[in-house]
Backbone as CSV, one residue per row, in Angstrom:
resi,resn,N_x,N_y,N_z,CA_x,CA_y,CA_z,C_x,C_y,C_z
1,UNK,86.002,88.039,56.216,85.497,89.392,55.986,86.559,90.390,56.420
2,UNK,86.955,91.775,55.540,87.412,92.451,56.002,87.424,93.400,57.552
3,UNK,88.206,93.387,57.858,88.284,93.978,59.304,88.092,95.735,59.131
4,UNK,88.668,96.287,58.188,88.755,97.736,58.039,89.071,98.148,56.603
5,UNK,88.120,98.658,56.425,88.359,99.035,54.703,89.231,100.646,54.436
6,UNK,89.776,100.338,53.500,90.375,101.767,53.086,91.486,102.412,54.292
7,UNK,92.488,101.433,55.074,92.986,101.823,55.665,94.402,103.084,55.155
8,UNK,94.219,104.399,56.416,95.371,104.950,56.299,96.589,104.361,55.623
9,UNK,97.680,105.271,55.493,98.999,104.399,54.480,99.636,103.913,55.725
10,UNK,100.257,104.209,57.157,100.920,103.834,57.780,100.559,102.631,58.545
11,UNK,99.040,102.611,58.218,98.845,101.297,59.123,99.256,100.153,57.733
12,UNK,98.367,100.494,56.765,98.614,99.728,55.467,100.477,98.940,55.392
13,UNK,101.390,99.927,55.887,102.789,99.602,55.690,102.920,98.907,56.976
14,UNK,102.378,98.947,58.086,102.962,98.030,58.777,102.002,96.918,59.047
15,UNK,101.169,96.816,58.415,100.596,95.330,58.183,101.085,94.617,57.031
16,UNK,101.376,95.417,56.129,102.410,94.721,55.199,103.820,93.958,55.595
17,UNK,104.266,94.695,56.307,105.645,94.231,57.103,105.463,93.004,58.312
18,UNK,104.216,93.112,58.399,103.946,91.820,59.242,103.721,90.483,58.570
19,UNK,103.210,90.358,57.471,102.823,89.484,56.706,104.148,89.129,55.862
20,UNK,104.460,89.989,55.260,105.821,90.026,54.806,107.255,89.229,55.617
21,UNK,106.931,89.837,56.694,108.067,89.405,57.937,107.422,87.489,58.042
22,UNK,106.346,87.251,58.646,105.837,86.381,58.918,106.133,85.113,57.465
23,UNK,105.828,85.912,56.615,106.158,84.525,55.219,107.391,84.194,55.423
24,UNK,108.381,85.457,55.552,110.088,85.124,55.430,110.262,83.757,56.704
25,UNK,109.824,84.534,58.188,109.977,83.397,58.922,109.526,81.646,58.111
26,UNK,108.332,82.014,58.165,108.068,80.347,57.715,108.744,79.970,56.437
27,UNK,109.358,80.401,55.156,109.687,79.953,54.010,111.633,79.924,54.686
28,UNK,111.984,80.369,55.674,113.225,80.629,55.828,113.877,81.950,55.332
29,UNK,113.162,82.808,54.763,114.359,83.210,53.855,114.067,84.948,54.973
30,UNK,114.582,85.847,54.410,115.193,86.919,54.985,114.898,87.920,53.754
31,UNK,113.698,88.941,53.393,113.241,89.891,52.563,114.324,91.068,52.949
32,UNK,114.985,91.731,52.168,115.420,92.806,52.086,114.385,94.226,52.450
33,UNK,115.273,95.065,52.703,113.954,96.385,52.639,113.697,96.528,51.332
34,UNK,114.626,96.749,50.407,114.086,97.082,48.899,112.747,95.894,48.685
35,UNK,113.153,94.507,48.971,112.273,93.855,48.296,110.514,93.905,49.101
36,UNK,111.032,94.840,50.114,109.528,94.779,51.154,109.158,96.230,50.308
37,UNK,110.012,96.879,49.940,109.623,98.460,49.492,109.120,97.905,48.517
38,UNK,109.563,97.511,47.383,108.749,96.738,46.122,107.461,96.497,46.288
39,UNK,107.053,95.496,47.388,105.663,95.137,47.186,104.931,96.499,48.402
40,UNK,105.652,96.739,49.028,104.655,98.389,49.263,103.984,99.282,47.745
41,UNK,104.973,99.447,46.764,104.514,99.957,45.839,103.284,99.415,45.087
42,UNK,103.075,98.083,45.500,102.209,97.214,44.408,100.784,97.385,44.495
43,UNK,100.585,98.139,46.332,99.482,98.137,46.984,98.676,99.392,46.477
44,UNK,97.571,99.379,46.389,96.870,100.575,45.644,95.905,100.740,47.490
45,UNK,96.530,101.907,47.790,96.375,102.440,48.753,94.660,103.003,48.847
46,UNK,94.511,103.265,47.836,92.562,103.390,47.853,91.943,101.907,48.521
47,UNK,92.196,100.903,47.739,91.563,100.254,47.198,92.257,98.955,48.326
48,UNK,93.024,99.081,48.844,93.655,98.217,50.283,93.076,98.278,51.121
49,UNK,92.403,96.665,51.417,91.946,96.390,52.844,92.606,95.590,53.587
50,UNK,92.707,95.917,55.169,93.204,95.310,55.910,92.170,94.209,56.818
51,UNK,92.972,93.007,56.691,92.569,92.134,57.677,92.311,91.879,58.962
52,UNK,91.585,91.191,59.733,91.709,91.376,61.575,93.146,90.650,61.711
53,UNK,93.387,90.155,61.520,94.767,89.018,61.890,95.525,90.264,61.181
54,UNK,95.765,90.985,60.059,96.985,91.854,60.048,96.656,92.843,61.059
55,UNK,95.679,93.523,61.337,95.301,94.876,62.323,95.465,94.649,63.683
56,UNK,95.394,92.867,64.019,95.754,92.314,65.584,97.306,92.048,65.477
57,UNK,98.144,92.067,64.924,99.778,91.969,63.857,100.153,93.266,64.656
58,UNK,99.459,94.368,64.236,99.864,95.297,64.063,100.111,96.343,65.044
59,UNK,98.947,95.882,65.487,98.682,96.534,67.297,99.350,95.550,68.698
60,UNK,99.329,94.515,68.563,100.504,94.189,69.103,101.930,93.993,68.895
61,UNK,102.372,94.747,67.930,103.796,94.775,67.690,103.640,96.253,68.036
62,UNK,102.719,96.968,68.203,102.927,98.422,69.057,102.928,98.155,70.197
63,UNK,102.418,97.097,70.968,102.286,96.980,71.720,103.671,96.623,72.721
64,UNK,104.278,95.646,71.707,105.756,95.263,72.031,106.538,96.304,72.036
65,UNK,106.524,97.525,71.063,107.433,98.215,70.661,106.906,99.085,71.927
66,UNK,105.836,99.798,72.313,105.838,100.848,73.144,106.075,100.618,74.962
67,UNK,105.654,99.269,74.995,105.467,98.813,76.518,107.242,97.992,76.710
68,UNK,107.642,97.308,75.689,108.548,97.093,76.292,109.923,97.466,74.710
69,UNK,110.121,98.639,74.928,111.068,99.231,73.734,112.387,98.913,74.494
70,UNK,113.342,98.292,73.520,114.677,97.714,73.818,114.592,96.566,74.417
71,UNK,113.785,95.997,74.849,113.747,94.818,75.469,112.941,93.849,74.774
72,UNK,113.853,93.148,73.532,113.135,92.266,72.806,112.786,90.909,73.476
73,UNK,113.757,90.568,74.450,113.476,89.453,75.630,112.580,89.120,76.163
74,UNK,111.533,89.999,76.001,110.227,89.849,76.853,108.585,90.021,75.631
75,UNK,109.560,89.804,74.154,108.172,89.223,73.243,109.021,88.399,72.098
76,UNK,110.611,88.066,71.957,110.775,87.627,70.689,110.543,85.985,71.747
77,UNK,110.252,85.171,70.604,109.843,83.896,71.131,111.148,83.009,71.052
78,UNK,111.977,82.088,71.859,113.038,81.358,71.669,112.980,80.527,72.302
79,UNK,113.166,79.757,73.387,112.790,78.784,74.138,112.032,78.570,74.597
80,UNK,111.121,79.305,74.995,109.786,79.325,75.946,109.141,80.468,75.285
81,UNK,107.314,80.475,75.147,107.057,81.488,74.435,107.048,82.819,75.680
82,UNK,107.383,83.798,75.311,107.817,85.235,75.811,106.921,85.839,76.689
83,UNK,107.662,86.689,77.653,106.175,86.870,78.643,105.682,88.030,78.377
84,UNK,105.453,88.796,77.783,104.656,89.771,77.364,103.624,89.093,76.437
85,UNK,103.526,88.253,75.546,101.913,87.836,74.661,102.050,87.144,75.461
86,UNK,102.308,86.194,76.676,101.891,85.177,77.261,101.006,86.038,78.312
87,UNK,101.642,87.013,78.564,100.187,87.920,79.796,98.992,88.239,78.795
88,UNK,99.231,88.795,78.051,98.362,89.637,76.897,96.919,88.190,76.168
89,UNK,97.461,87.119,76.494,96.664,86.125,76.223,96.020,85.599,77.097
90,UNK,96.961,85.448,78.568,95.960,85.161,79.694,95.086,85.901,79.474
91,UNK,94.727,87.285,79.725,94.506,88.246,79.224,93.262,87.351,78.866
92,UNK,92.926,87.095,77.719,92.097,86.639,76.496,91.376,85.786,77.187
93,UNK,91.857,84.614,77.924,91.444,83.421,78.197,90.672,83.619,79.709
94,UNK,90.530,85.098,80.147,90.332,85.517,81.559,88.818,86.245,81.225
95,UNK,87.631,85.592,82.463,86.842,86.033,82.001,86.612,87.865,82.692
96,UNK,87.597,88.076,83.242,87.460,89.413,83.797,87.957,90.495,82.503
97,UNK,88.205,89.787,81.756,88.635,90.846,80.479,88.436,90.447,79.156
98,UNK,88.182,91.274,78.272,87.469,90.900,77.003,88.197,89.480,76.294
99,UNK,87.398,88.655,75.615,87.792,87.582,75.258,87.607,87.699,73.869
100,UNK,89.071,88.524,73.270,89.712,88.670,72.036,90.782,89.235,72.318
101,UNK,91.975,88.895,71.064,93.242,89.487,71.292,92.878,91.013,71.357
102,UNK,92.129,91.481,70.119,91.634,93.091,69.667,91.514,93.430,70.859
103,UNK,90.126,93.005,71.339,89.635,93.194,72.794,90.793,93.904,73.874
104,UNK,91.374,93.282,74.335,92.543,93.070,75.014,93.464,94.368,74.835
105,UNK,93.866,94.881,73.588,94.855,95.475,73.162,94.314,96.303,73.403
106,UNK,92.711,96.745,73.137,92.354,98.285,72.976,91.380,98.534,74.609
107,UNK,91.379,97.962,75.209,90.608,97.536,76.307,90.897,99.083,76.970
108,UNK,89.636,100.421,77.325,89.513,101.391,77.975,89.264,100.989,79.451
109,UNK,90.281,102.360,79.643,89.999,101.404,81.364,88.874,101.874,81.935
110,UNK,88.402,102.166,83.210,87.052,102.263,83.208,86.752,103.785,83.755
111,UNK,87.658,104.606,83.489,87.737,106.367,83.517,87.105,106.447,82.424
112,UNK,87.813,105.597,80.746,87.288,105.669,79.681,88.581,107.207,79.102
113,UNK,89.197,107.516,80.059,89.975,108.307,79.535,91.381,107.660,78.939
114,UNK,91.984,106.280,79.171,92.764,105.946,78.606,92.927,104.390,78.383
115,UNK,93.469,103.662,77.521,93.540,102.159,77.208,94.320,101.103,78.218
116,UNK,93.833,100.462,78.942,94.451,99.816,79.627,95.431,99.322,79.727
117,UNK,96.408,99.465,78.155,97.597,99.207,78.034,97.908,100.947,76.985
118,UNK,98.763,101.338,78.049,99.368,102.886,78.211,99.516,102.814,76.646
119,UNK,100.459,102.351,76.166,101.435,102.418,74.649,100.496,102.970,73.710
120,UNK,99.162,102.010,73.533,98.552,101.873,72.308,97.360,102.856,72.439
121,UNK,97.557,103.803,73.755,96.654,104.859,73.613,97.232,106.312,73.456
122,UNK,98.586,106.212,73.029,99.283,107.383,72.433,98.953,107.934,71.329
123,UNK,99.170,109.290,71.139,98.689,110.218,70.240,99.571,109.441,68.851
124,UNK,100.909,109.400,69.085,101.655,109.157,68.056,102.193,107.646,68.302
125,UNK,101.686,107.013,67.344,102.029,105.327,66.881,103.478,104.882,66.833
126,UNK,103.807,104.334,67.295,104.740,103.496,67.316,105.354,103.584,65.846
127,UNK,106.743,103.567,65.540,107.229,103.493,64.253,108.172,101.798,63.789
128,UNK,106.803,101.148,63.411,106.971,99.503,63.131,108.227,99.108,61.495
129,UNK,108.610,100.782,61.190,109.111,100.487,59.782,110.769,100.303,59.960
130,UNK,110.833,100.302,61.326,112.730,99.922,61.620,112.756,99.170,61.737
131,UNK,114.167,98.130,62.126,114.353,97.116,61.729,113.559,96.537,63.202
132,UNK,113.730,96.963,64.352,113.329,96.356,65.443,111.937,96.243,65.502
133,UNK,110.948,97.569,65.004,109.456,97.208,64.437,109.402,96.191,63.128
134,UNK,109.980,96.109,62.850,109.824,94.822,61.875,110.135,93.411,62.082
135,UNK,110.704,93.046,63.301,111.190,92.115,64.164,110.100,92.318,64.958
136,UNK,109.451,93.179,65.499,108.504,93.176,66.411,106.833,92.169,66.099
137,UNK,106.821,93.205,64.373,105.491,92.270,63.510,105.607,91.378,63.547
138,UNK,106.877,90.571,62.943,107.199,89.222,62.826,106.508,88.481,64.414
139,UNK,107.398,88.960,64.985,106.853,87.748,66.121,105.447,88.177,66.584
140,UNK,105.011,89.549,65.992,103.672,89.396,66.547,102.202,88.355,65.545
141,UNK,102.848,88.507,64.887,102.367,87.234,63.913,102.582,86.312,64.211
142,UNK,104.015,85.823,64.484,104.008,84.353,64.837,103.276,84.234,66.005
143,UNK,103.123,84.918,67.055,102.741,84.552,68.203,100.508,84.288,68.262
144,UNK,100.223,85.717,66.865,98.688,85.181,66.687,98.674,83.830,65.826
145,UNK,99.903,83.652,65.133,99.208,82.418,64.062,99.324,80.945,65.505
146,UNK,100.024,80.943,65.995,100.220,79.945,67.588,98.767,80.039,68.248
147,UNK,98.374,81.481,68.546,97.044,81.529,69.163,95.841,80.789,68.524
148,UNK,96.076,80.973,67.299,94.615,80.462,66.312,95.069,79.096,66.305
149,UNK,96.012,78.723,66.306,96.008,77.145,66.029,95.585,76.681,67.107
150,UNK,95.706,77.117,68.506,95.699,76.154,69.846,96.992,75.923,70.222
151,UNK,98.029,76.394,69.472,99.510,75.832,70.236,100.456,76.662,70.950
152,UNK,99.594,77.801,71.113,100.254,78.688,71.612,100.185,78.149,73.390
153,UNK,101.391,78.214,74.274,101.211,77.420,75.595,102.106,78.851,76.600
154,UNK,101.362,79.338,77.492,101.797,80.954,78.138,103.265,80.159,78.716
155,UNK,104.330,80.935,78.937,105.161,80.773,79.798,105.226,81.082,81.424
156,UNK,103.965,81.419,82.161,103.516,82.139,83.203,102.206,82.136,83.361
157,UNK,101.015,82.128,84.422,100.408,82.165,84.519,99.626,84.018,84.655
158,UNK,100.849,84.730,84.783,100.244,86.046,84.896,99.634,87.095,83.874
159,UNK,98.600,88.368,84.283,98.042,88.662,83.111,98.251,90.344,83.513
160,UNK,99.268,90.729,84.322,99.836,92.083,84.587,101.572,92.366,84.429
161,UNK,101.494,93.382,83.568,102.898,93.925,84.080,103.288,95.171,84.128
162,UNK,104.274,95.463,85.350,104.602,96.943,85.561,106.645,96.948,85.348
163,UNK,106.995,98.624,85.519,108.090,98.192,85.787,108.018,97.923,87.116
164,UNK,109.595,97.373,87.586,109.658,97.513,89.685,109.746,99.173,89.920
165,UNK,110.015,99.931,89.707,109.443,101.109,89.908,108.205,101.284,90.350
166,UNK,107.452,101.195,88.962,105.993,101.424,89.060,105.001,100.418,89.752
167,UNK,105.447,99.710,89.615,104.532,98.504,91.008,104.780,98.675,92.236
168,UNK,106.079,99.472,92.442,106.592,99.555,94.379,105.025,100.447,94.555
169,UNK,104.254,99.730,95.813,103.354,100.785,96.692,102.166,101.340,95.708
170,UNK,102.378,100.177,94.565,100.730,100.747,93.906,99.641,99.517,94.537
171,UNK,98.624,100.151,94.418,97.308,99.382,95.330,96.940,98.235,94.372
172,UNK,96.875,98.356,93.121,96.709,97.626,92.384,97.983,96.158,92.289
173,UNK,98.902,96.196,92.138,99.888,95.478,92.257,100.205,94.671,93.587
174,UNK,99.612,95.008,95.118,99.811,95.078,95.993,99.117,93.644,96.487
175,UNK,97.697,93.300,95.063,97.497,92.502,95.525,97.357,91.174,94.644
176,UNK,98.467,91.188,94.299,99.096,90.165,92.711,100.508,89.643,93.336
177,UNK,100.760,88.247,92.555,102.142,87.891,92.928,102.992,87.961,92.171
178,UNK,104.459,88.175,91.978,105.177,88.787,90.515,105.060,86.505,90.442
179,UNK,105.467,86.342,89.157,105.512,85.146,88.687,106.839,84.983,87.418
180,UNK,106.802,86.085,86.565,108.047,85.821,85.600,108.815,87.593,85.833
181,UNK,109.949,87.626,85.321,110.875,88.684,85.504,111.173,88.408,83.813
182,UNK,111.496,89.874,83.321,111.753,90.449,82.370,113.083,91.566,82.594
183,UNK,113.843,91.712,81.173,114.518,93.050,81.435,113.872,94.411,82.204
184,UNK,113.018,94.555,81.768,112.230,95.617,82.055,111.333,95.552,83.026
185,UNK,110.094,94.823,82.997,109.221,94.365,83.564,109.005,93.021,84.508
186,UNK,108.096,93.229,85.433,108.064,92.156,86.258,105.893,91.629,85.851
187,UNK,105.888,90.845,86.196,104.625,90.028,85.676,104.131,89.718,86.393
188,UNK,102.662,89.716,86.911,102.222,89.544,88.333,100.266,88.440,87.734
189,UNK,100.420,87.605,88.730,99.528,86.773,89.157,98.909,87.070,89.736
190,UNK,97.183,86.534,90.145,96.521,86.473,91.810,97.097,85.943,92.431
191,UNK,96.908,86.178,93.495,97.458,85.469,94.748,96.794,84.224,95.248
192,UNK,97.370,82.864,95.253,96.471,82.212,95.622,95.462,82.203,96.717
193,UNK,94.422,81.594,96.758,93.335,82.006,97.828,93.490,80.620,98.463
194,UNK,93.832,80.977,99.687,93.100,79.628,100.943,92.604,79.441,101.202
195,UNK,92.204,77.863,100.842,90.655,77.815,101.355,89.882,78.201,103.503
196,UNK,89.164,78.786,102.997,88.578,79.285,105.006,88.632,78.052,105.978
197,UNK,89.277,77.862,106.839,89.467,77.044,107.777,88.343,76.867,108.554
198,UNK,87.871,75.464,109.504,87.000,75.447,110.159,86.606,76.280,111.351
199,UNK,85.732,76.785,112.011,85.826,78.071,113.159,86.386,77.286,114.309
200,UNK,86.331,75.513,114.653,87.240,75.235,115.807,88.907,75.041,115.667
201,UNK,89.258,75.650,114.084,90.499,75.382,113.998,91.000,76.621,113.719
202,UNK,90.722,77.905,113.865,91.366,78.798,113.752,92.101,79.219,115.031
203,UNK,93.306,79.571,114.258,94.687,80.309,115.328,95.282,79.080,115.208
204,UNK,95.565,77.824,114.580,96.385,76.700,114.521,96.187,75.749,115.865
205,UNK,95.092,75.693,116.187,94.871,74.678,117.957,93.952,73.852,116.809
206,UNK,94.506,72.700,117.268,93.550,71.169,117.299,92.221,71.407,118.061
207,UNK,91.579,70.967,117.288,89.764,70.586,118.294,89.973,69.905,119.212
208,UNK,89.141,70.513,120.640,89.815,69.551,121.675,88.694,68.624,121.747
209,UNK,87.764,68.217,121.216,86.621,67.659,121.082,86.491,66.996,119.116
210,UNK,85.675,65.866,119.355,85.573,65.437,117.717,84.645,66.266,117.064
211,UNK,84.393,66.690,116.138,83.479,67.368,115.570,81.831,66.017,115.269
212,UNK,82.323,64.908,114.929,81.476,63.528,114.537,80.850,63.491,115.853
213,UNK,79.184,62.865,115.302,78.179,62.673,116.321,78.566,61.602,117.261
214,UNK,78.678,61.826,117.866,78.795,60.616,119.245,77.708,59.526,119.453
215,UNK,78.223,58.386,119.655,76.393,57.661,119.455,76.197,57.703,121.246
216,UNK,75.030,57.319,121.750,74.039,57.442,122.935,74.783,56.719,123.488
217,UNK,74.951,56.735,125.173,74.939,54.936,125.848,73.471,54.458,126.089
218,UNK,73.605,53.199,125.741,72.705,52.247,125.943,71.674,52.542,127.145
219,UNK,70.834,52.271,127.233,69.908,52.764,128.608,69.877,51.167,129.105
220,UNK,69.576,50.772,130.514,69.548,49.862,131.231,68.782,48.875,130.521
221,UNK,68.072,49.072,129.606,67.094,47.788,129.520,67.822,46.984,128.045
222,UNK,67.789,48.334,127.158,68.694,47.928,126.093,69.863,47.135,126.664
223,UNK,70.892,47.216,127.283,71.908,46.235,127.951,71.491,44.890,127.963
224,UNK,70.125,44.862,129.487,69.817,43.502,129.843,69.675,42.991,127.990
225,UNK,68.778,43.583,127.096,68.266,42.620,126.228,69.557,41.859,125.575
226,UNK,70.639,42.729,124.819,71.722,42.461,124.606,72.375,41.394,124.704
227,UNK,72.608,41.522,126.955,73.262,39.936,126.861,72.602,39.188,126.862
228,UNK,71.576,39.054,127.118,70.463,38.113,127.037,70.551,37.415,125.585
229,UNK,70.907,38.011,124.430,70.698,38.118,123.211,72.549,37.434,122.626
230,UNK,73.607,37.296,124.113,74.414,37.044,123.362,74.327,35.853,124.337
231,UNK,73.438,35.213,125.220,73.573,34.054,126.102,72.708,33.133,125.080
């Protein structure tokens, strides 16, 4: 089922460029702009609907482009998948936050005055039609078509990131562990929790006593029967 009918032209063009980008990856080949401008023309802009998988394309390649601009290192995928969709998916898989990519991307924080990820709550959209937004779709496609299959595997366990700037002495950050490093950004975890120690073992002293029931001594008669019992 369609996700959004009758979409604007600019979203229309950069869901095109995602799909577009995304075929070239998998067939090998490398689309020109003319030949991406070509099939822009083909689209009857009334009558164009966009998909959830192109509109989740689309918003996370803003997402790439606005949160981490110039720093393709931290979403193009090459050896290990990248730590920006690898947070953005913990993300997904976390029940403290909505469990959808959409979810996730557009997630209000709880002022309700802005999106929990800064970028994608800007007045003015990201411009996905350069070459680096078009590198951006691409892998943001590759990285949902990985999600839907099951093969997508995080490089990090974390589901935050700030710059080191902006994390020095924020309350929020303060109580997360960084886990992957980026050009830009650093990526932060919970902190593991220890489990509560017993109350005779706190401050690091040994029990000076066993905690296990002690059995009775024998009372005088119990004895006599005993040896009696081993004569």
């Amino acid at each position: 089922m369609n996700f959004i009918k009758k979409i604007k032209h600019p979203v229309v063009a950069a869901a095109t460029f995602a799909l577009v980008g995304y075929s070239g990856f998998l067939i090998g080949e490398h689309k020109t702009q003319a030949q991406i401008e070509q099939l822009l023309d083909l689209i009857s802009l009334e009558s164009r609907t966009v998909s959830q998988f192109e509109y989740e394309a689309v918003k996370l390649a803003e997402t790439y482009e606005g949160e981490a601009k110039g720093q393709p290192d931290e979403w193009v995928w090459e050896a290990s998948a990248p730590a920006m969709p690898s947070a953005i998916l913990n993300r997904v898989n976390d029940e403290r936050f909505p469990d959808t990519v959409l979810g996730v991307l557009l997630q209000p924080l709880s002022s309700g005055k802005a999106l929990a990820i800064n970028a994608l709550g800007d007045h003015i959209p990201e411009n996905l039609s350069t070459k680096r937004g078009q590198l951006a779709l691409t892998e943001a496609a590759r990285v949902l078509v990985a999600h839907y299959d099951g093969t997508f595997v995080p490089s990090h366990n974390g589901h935050s990131w700030a710059t080191p700037a902006a994390a020095e002495g924020h309350d929020y950050f303060e109580g997360l562990i960084p886990v992957a490093k980026g050009t830009g950004h650093i990526y932060f975890a919970d902190a593991p929790v220890r489990p509560n120690a017993r109350p005779d073992t706190l401050g690091g002293n040994p029990p000076t006593e066993s905690p296990r029931p002690q059995a009775r001594p024998a009372d005088s008669i119990t004895l006599a029967l005993m040896e009696a019992q081993a004569e």
